[in-house]
N, C-alpha and C positions, 0 to 999 in steps of 0.2 A: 298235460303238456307233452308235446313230442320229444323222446329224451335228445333227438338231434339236434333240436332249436334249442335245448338247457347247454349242450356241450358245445354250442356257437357263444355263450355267453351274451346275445341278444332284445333278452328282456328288455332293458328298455329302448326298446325298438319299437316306435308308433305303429310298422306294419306288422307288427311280432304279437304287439298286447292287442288288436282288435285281433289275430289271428287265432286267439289262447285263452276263449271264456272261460271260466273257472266251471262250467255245466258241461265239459264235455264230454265225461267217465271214458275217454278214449283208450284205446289200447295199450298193454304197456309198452309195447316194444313200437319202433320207428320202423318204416318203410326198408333202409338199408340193414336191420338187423332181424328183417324177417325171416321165413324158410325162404330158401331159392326159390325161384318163379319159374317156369319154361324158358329156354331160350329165346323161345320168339317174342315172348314179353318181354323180356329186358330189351333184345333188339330194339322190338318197334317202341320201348320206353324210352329210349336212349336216345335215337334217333329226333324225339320233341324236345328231349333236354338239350342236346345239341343247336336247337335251332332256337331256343329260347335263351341259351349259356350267349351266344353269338349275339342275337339281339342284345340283352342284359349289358353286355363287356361295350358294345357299341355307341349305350347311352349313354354307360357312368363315362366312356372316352369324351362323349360328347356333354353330359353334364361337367366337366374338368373343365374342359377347354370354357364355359361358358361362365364358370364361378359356381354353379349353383352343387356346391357341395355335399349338404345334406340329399340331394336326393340321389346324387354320385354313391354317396355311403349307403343309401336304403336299397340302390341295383345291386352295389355287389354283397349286401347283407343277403338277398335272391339271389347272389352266384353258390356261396354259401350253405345254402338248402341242398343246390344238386350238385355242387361239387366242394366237402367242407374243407381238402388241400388244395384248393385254389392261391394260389402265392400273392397273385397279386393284389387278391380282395383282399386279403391276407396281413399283406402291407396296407395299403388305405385306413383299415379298419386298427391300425396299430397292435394288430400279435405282432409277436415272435416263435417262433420255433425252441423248445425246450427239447436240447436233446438229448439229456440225462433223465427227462420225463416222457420223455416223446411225446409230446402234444402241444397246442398252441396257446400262447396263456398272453395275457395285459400285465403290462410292468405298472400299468398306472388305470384308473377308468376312463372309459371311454365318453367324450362329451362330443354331440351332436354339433360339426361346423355350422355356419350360417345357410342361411335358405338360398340367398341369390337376388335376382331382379326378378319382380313380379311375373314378370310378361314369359321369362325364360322359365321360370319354376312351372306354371302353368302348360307351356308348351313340354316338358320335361316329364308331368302327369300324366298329361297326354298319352306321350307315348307310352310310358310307362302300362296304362290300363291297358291299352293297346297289343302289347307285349304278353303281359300276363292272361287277359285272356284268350288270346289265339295258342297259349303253353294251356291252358286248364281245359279248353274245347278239346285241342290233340290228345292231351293224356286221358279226360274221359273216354274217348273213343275208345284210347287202346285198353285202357278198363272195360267199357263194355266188350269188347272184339272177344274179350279171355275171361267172360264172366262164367265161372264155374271151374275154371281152367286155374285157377289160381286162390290158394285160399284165401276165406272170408278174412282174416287177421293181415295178412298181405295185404287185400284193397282196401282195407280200413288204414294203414298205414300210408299207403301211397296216397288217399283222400286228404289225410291229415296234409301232406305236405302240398296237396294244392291250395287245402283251405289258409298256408300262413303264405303265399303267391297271393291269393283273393280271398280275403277275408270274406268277402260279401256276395260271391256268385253264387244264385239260389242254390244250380243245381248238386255244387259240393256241398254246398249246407243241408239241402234236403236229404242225400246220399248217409250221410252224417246222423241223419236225425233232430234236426235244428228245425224251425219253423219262425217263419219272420213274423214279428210283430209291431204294428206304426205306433209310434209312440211322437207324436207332433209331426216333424219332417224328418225325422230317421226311422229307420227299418231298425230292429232292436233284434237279434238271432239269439232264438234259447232253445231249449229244449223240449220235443210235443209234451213230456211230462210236469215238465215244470211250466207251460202254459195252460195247461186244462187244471193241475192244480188249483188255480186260482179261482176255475170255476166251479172244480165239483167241493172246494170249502165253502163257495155261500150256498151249495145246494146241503151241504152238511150240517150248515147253521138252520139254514130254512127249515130242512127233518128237523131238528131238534127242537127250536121252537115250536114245530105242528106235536111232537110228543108233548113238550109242555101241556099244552094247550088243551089237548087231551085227556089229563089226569082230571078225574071225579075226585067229587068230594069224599071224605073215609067215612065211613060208619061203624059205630062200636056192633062187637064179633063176640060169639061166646067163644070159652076154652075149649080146647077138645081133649081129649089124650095123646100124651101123657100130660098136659099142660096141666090141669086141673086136679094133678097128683103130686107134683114137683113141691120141695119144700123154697119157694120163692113166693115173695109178695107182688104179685101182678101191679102193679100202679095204671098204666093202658093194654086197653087192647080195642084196638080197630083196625079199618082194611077196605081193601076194596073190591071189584072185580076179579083182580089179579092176587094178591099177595095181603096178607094177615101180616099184622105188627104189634107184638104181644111184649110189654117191658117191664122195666122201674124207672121208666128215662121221664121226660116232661112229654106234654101230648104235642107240639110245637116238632120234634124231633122225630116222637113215633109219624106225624102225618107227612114229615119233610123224607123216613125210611119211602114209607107207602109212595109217595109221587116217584122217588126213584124207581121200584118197581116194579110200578104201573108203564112207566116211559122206557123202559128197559124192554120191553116186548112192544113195541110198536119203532123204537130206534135200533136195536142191534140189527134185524133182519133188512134195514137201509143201508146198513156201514158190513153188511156181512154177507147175505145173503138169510136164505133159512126160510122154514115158515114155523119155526118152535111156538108155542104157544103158552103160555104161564099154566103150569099144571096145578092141577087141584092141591088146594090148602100149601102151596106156597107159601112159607111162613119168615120173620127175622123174627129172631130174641134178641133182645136190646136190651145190653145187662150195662148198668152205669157204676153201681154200687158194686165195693170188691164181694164182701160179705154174699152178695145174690150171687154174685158169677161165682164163687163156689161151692153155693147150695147148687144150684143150675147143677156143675158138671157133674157134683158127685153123686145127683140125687137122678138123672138123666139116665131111664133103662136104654139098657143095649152097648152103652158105649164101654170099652175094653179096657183093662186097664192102663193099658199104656196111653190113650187118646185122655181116659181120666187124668195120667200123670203130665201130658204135655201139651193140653189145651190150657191152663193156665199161665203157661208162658206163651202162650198167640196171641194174637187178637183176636181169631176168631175159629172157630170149627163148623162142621157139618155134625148135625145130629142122626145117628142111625135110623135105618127105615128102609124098606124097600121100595126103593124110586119116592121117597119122601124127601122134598123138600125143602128142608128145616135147616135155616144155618143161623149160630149164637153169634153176636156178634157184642164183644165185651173189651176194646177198646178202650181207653183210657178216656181220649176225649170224642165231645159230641164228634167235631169231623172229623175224624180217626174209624167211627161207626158208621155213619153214613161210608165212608170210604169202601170201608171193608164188606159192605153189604153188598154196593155193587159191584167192585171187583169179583164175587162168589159169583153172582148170580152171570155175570159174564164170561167167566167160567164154566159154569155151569153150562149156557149157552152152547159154548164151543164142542165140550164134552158129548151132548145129546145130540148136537145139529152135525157135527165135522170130525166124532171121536179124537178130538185134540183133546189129550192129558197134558201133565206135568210130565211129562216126558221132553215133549216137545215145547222145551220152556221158553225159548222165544215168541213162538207165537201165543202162548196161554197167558204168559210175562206182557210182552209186548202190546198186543191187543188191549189185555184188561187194563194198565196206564193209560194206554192211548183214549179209552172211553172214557176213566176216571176223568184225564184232562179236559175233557170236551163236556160234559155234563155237570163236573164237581168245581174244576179246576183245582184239582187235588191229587198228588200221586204219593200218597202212603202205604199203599201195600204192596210190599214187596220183599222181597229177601235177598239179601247177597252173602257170599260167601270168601271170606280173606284166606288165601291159597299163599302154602310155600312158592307157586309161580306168579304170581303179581310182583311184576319190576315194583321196588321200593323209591326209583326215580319218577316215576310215573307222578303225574295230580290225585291227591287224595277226592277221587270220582265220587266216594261214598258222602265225602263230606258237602262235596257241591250238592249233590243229591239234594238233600234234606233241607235245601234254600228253598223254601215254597218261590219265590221270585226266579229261582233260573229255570233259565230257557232251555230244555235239554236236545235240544238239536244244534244248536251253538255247543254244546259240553262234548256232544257226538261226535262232532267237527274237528275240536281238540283231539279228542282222541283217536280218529280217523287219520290224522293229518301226521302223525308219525307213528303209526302202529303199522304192524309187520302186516304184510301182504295177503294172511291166511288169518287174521286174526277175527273175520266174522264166519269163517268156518267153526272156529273154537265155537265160537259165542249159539251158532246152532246146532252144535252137538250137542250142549250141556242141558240135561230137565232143571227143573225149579231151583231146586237143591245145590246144586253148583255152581248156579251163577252168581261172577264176580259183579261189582257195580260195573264197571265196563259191558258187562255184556247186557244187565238189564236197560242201561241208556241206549245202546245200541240196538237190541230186539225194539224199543219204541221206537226209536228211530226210523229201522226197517221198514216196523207194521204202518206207520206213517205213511212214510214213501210210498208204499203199493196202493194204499188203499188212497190218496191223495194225487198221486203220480198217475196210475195205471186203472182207479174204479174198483167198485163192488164186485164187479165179475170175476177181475183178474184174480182179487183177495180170496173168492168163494173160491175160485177153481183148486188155486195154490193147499187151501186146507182139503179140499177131495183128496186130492194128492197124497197129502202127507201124511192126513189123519188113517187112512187105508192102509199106510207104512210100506206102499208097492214101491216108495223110492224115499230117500232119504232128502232132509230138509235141503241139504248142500247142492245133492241132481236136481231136485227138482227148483232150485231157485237160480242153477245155472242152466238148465235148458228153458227157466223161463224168459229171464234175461237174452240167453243166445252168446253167455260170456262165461269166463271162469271167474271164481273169489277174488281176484285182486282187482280184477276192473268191475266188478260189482262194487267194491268197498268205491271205487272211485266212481264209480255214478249215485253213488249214494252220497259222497261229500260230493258233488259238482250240485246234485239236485239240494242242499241243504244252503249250499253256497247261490243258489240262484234267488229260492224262495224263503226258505230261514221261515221262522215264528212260529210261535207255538199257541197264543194268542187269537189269532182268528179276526182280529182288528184289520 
């Protein structure tokens, strides 16, 4: 929202709230608290406000005189926008002048007079659209006449203040980024990202189904080394094409590993790009029993001792090897293991395809959630980290977390919606290891947004980028946008506010 239209106190204003979708991620600053413009821009701006202020004063004189009140109060709510010490909207609208505050304030709220007589209200719209679009034709103009001449944040805010003039003139909306959609007999204005959303999720369901559909049956697999050395009791071992699944688990679980993936190399390179390929002897250890997961660790050549002493407290590790594929995955419960298997392997993914580490733990963080939710409907692997700087008034985020039922794009929302202006710059600086729960809701969040909002391509390019380390996650997610961090955070709550769900229903 425009901070001008908050410090008019006009919310509920009919022509206010179609002017103020919640999807706008707009600029933060208004039109009048830009940088300076050129003179001639202001001039030739002033000049249509001028002849728009004079129209505007002429109606509401002439809605008075006619009774039709409310819409008296909605021209000078439009005096307002282009002139907010106008006195006499000023009165109408019942301020007062504070001048021990110096500003204009309501002793009481403001409630909408009566409409009028049918006939007069209608003629009164009339003019009214009238008005407002021969003010939004002029000022385009004088925006194009000075395009280049005046920065990109400037025209963005002077846009804003046409679009709360006409909510519904395509071509502020388009200028904007909005894109109309019929929705019975209204035109519905959202966001291009938030409406191609809608399409490339059932194109995201549809891949995922054809990976389903996809997975072969498993076939039992001999051991190899060191497997066939390790003081553990093998109970299955089979596999397929893709990926070996060697356990103590039930064979229900090992074949439910093995379809993961199998479908894990024909779905990431949809949702990612890539052409990685499941490398030879791709293996999961599926340790169910405590007793085997620390035979496994301690009997496991190569691993060091310190991965010895704190792979017991994980869920799961990488087993040594040179470009060996082997990850134990020892879990507490069944889907706690399936979890954590494909978490790695999508990890892993990132790693070989986009050199995305845990360094860069939003996208390693974020990513691998986002795929759990879509394939598993599961987001257990993860780590967060409780910091001397986490406000202690904040939502215990950690705890929402762990509600397999919450929606964590609504949780995002929350914490979006009063978090400080630089607060998903933190969230991608930090590797795995630092992140708070905030940041890991947020990194999903994000990975969401681009790959749902903006496509596969957009998401590939961004990890070329980042993974190369030629720019850091913050440049390159502001030059990709075309915005700095605070109004990214707010396109990212406008797009969560539009589309919401996590679901796919």
């Amino acid at each position: 929202m425009n901070r001008l239209l908050l410090s008019l106190g006009l919310l509920s204003a009919p022509l206010l709230l179609a002017a103020a979708p919640t999807a706008a991620g707009f600029a933060a600053e208004p039109a009048v608290a830009s940088a300076a413009a050129p003179d001639a821009f202001d001039d030739a701006k002033r000049a249509a406000e001028r002849t728009y202020m004079t129209g505007l004063e002429e109606l509401a004189d002439w809605c008075h005189g006619e009774k039709a009140y409310r819409l008296r109060d909605k021209a000078y709510m439009a005096v307002l926008l282009v002139d907010p010490e106008h006195k006499k909207a000023r009165k109408f609208l019942k301020y007062t002048f504070d001048r021990k505050a110096k500003e204009w304030i309501r002793k009481r709220p403001y409630k909408e007079p009566k409409k009028g007589k049918p006939e007069i209200v209608k003629e009164g719209r009339a003019r009214r659209t009238a008005l407002d679009s021969a003010y939004v034709e002029a000022q385009l103009a004088v925006i194009e006449e000075f395009e280049g001449k005046i920065s990109p944040k400037r025209q963005r805010g002077e846009l804003e203040v046409l679009m709360a003039a006409a909510p519904d003139h395509p071509r502020v909306r388009a200028l904007l980024g909005y894109v109309g959609v019929k929705r019975g007999d209204k035109i519905v204005w959202m966001t291009k990202a938030a409406k191609e959303t809608a399409e490339r999720r059932e194109a995201i369901v549809a891949a995922l189904d054809e990976a389903r559909d996809a997975v072969p049956d498993v076939e039992d697999i001999d051991l190899l080394s060191p497997e066939d050395e390790l003081a553990v009791e093998w109970t299955v071992q089979l596999g397929n094409d893709r990926v070996r699944v060697i356990g103590d688990v039930d064979e229900d679980e090992a074949e439910e590993a093995a379809a993961i993936g199998h479908l894990a190399y024909d779905f990431l390179p949809f949702m990612i790009g890539g052409t990685q390929q499941a490398p030879p002897d791709f293996t999961y250890y599926l340790l169910a029993d405590e007793g085997s997961k620390n035979d496994f660790i301690s009997s496991y050549p190569g691993l060091s001792d310190a991965d010895r002493e704190a792979f017991p407290t994980l869920r799961s590790g990488w087993m040594p090897g040179n470009r060996v594929w082997r990850v134990g995955c020892w879990a507490e419960e069944v889907e706690q293991r399936l979890d954590v298997a494909l978490k790695q392997t999508t990890a892993a993914y990132l790693q070989y395809e986009y050199n995305i580490f845990t360094k860069r733990g939003w996208l390693s963080e974020g990513f691998g959630l986002y795929i759990n939710q879509l394939v598993l409907n599961t987001r257990y692997s993860y780590s967060i980290t409780i910091t001397e700087y986490d406000d202690p008034s904040r939502p215990q985020t950690d705890r929402e977390m762990a509600d397999t039922e919450e929606d964590w794009l609504e949780l995002a929302a929350r914490i979006l919606e009063d978090a400080s202006p630089t607060l998903l710059a933190k969230t991608l600086g930090r590797n795995t290891t630092q992140m708070t729960a905030d940041d890991v809701v947020l990194a999903y969040a994000l990975v969401k947004y681009l790959r749902e909002g903006y496509g596969r391509d957009a998401l590939a390019s961004l990890c070329r980028q980042i993974g190369k380390e030629d720019v850091s996650s913050v440049v390159a997610l502001e030059k990709f946008f075309d915005a700095r961090i605070p109004d990214i955070q707010k396109k990212l709550l406008g797009w969560i506010e539009e589309v919401g769900g996590n679901d796919f229903e």
